[in-house]
ZAMARGU-4260 file (C-alpha; in steps of 0.2 Angstrom, whole numbers, plus 5000, padded with zeros to 4 digits):
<rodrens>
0) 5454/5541/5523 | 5466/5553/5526 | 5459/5570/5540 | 5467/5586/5538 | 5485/5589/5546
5) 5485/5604/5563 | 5493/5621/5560 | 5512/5619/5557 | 5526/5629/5567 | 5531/5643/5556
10) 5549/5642/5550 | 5558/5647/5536 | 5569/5635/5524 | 5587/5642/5513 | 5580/5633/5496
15) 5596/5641/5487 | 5609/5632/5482 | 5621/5629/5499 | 5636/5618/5492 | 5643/5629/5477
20) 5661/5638/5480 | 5674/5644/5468 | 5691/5631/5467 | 5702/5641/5476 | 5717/5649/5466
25) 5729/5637/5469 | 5717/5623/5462 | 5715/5633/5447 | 5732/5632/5444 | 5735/5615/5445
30) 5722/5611/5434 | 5729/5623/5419 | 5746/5613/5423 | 5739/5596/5422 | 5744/5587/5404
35) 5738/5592/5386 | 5722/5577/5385 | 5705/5582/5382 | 5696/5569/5390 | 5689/5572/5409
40) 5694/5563/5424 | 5688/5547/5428 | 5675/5549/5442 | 5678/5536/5455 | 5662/5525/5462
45) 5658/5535/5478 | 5644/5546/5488 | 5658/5560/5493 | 5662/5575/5481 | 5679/5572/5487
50) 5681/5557/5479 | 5676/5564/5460 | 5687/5568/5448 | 5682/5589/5444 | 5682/5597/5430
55) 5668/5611/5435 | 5683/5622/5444 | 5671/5623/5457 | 5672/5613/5476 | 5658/5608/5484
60) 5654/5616/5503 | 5638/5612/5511 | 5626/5600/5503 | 5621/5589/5489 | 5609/5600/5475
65) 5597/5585/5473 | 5596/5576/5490 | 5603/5592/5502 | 5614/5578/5513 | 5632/5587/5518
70) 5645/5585/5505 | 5662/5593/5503 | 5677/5592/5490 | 5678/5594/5473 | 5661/5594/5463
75) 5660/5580/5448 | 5667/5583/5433 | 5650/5578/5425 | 5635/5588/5425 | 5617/5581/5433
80) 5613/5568/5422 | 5593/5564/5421 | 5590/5546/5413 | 5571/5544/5406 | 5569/5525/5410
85) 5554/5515/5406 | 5543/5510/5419 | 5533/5495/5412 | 5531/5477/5416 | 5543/5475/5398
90) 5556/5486/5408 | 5560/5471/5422 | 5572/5472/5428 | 5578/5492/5426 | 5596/5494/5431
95) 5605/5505/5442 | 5590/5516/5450 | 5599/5513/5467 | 5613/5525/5465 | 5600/5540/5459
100) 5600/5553/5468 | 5580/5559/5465 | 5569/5550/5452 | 5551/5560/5446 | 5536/5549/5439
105) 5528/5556/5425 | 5514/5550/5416 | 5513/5545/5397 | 5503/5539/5383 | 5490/5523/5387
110) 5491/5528/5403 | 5507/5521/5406 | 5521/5530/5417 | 5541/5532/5415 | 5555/5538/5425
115) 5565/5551/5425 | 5580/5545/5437 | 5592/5559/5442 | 5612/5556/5445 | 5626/5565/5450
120) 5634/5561/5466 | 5635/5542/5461 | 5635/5537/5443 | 5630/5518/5438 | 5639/5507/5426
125) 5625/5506/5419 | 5606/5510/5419 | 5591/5508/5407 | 5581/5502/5397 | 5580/5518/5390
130) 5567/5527/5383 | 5562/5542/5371 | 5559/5561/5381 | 5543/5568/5382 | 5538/5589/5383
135) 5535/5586/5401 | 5553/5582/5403 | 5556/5601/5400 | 5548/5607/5416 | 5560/5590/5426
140) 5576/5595/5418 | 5578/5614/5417 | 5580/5618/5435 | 5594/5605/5438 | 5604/5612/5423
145) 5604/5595/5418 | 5605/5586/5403 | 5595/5572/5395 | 5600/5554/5391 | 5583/5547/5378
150) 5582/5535/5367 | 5575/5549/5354 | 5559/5558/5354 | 5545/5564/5342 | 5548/5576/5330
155) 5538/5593/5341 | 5546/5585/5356 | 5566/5585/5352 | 5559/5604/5345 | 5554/5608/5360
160) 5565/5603/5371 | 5579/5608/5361 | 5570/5627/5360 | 5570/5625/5379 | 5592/5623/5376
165) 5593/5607/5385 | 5607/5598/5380 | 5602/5578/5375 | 5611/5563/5373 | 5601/5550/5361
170) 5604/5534/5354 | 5622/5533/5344 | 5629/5543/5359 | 5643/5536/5367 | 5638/5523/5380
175) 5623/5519/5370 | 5621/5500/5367 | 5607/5486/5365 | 5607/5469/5376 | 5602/5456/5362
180) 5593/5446/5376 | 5580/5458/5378 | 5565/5462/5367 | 5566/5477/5358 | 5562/5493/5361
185) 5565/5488/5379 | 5585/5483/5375 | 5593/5502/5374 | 5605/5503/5390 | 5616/5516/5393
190) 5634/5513/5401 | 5633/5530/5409 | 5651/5533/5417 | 5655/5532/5400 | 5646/5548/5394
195) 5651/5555/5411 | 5668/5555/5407 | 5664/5567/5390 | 5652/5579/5397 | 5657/5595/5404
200) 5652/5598/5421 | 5642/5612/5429 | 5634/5612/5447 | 5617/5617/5449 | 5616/5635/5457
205) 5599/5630/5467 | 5594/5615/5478 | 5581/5605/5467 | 5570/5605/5481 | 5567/5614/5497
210) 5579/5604/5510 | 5578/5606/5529 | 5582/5597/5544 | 5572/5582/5549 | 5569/5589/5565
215) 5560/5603/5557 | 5549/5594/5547 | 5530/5594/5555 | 5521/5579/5565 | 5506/5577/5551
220) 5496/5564/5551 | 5501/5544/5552 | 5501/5537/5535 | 5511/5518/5532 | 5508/5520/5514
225) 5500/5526/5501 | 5495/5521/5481 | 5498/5536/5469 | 5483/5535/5455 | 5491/5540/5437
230) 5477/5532/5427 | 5464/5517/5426 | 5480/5506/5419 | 5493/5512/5433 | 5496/5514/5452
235) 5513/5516/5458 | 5511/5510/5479 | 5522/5513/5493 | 5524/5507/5509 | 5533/5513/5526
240) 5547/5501/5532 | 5564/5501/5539 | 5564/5519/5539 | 5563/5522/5522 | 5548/5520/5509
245) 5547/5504/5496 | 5540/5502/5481 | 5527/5487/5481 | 5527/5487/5463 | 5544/5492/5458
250) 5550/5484/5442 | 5568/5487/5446 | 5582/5472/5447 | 5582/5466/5464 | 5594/5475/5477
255) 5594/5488/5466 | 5577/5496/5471 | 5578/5516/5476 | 5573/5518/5493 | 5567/5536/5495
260) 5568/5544/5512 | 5554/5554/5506 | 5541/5552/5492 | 5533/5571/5487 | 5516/5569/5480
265) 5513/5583/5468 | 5494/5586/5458 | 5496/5592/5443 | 5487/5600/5425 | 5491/5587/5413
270) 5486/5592/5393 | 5488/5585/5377 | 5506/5586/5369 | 5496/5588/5353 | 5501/5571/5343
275) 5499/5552/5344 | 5510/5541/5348 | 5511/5523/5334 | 5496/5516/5343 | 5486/5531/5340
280) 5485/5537/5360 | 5486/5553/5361 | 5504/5558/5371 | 5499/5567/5388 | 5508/5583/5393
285) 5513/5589/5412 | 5513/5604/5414 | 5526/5605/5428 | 5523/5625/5432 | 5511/5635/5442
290) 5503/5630/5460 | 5495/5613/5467 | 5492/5603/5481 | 5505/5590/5488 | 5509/5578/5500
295) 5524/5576/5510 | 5528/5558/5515 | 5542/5554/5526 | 5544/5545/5544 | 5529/5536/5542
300) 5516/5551/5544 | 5512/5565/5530 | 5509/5583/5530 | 5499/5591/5516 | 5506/5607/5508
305) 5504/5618/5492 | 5516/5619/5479 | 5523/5632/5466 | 5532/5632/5454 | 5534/5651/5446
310) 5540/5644/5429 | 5547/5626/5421 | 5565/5631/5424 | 5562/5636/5443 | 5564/5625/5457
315) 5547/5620/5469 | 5544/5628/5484 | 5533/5622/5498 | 5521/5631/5509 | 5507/5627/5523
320) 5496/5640/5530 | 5512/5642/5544 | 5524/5647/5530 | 5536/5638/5519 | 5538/5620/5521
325) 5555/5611/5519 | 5558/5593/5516 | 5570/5582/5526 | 5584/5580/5519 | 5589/5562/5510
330) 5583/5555/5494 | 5567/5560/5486 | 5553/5551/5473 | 5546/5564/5464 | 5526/5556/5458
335) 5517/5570/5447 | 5501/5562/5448 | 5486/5572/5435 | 5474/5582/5446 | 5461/5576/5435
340) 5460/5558/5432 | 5471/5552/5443 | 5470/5549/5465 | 5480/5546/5480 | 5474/5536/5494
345) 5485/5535/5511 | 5487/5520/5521 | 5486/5524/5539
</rodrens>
C-alpha cells in the first residue's frame, strides 16, 4: 500500500529545449555545395548526434529532446518518428522497441493497450507490427513535432489527426511490408531507416518532458515495482532490477526489451472517441491535456506529483507542493492509465 511521500526540496527544472543550435555558417555552405541528389543522408546506427547524417541545418548542443542525456553534433536528418505498435499477446514478439527513445501506453478498444514507441536518436531496421492511430495519438504526437507511422485509421480519426496537421505515414508508404509468417492484421512491419532516409528533419524546440539531474530527484518512498491497471482485461507490471525497470509482461522479442530508467505514471480522463470499432467496442479516447495526479518511478523508490498539461500540443510539467518536479534524465515509459476504471498498485 503505498503512504504518502515528505515535503520535497524546492528547485526549479529548465524544461526548454537545451540541445537546439543554428549550423554555423560554414556548414550551411557545405551543405548548399554538396551534389544535386534529393535523397537524405544515410543515418549511421549510433546513440551520438555526431554520427547522423543532417539535413535539419541545425547541430545539436546540450541534450537529447526525448531522454535529456548529453548529445552534441549534427542533429538527424529525420524528424522524431513515433511508431504505434500493437501491444497484444498476437504482437509476440514486437521488434525494435530497444533503440526507442520514450514509448507511451495508451489505452484502446476492448480494453486492450498499444504503444506508441518514440525514435530519433537511434532508428531500428525495423520495428512493428504496426498498427492503426487513434485521436489520443494527437495529444502524444503534437509536442514532439513528430510524425506518425500507422497502419491506417478510422475515417474521424485520420480527420482529426490530419486537422491537428500531423504529418502520417500509413500502409503503402515506403518501408511498409508484411511478414507472410505471421497472421494478419499482426504482419505489417515497417523498415523504418528506410522512411528516415525520405523524411525531412526538424528538431523539437522543447524537451518532451521535464529532465534534471538524478541527484535532484527526491528520496520518495521504496517502491520495487508496481502494476499499472488499464482495464479488467490488462495490467502492464514492472519491477526494479539492475538499475533499470523490466516489464514482467512485455511481449517484445527477447533482448530486445526497453528498459526504462524511469516509468511516469500518469492518471488520465478517458472518453469515448465516438465510434465502434468491427467488433462493436466502443474506441476509448485519452484525453492527454489538462492536470492529474502521477507517479514518478525511478531508483527503486517513487515520488508522487501532479501533472499538467496546458493543451495537447504542450509538453507536461511536473509539480509537488515544493515546486516543480524534474525527472532524471535517461529513458522514459510513458503509462497513461484511465482515472476511472483503471488502478496502480506499488510493490514496496
Amino acid at each position: 500500500m503505498a503512504v504518502p511521500v515528505t515535503p520535497l526540496t524546492a528547485r526549479r527544472s529548465c524544461h526548454r529545449r537545451r540541445a537546439l543550435v543554428a549550423l554555423s555558417l560554414a556548414g550551411a555552405l557545405a551543405l548548399a555545395g554538396c551534389s544535386g541528389s534529393s535523397g537524405s543522408p544515410k543515418a549511421k546506427t549510433s546513440e551520438g548526434p555526431s554520427a547522423q547524417a543532417t539535413a535539419t541545418g541545425q547541430t545539436l548542443s546540450g541534450s537529447w529532446p526525448l531522454t535529456g542525456l548529453p548529445a552534441s553534433g549534427a542533429a538527424p536528418s529525420h524528424p522524431v518518428m513515433i511508431v504505434k505498435i500493437d501491444n497484444t499477446a498476437s504482437s509476440s514478439p514486437q521488434i525494435g522497441l530497444s533503440k526507442a527513445d520514450l514509448i507511451t501506453e495508451e489505452l484502446v478498444e476492448g480494453g486492450s493497450t498499444r504503444l506508441a514507441c518514440f525514435f530519433y536518436s537511434r532508428i531500428p531496421k525495423v520495428v512493428g507490427p504496426v498498427r492503426s492511430m487513434r485521436a489520443t495519438d494527437i495529444g502524444i504526437v503534437q509536442p514532439a513535432d513528430a510524425v506518425l507511422v500507422a497502419s491506417g485509421g478510422a475515417p474521424p480519426t485520420v480527420k482529426r489527426v490530419a486537422a491537428a496537421h500531423i504529418k502520417t505515414f500509413t500502409e503503402g508508404a515506403r518501408g511498409f511490408y508484411r511478414d507472410n509468417s505471421r497472421t494478419a492484421p499482426y504482419n505489417l512491419f515497417m523498415s523504418l531507416k528506410k522512411l528516415a532516409r525520405t523524411v525531412k528533419g526538424t528538431v523539437p524546440q522543447d524537451d518532451y518532458l521535464p529532465f534534471g539531474s538524478a541527484s535532484d530527484f527526491p528520496k520518495g518512498q521504496p517502491a520495487k515495482g508496481l502494476s499499472a491497471v488499464f482495464s479488467g482485461g490488462h495490467t502492464t507490471s514492472w519491477r526494479y532490477e539492475g538499475k533499470t525497470y523490466k516489464n514482467l509482461n512485455s511481449n517484445a522479442a527477447a533482448g530486445d526489451q526497453f528498459r526504462p530508467d524511469t516509468v511516469l505514471v500518469l492518471r488520465v480522463r478517458v472518453g469515448d472517441a465516438g465510434y465502434k470499432d468491427p467488433a462493436g467496442n466502443p474506441v476509448p479516447e485519452t484525453h492527454f491535456t489538462g492536470t492529474g495526479q502521477a507517479m514518478v518511478f525511478h531508483g527503486g523508490r517513487m515520488v508522487r506529483a501532479t501533472w499538467h498539461k496546458a493543451g495537447y500540443n504542450k509538453v507536461v510539467t511536473l509539480s509537488t507542493s515544493a515546486g516543480e518536479l524534474s525527472i532524471p534524465a535517461g529513458h522514459t515509459w510513458v503509462e497513461l492509465v484511465p482515472a476511472g476504471g483503471g488502478n496502480v498498485s506499488v510493490t514496496t
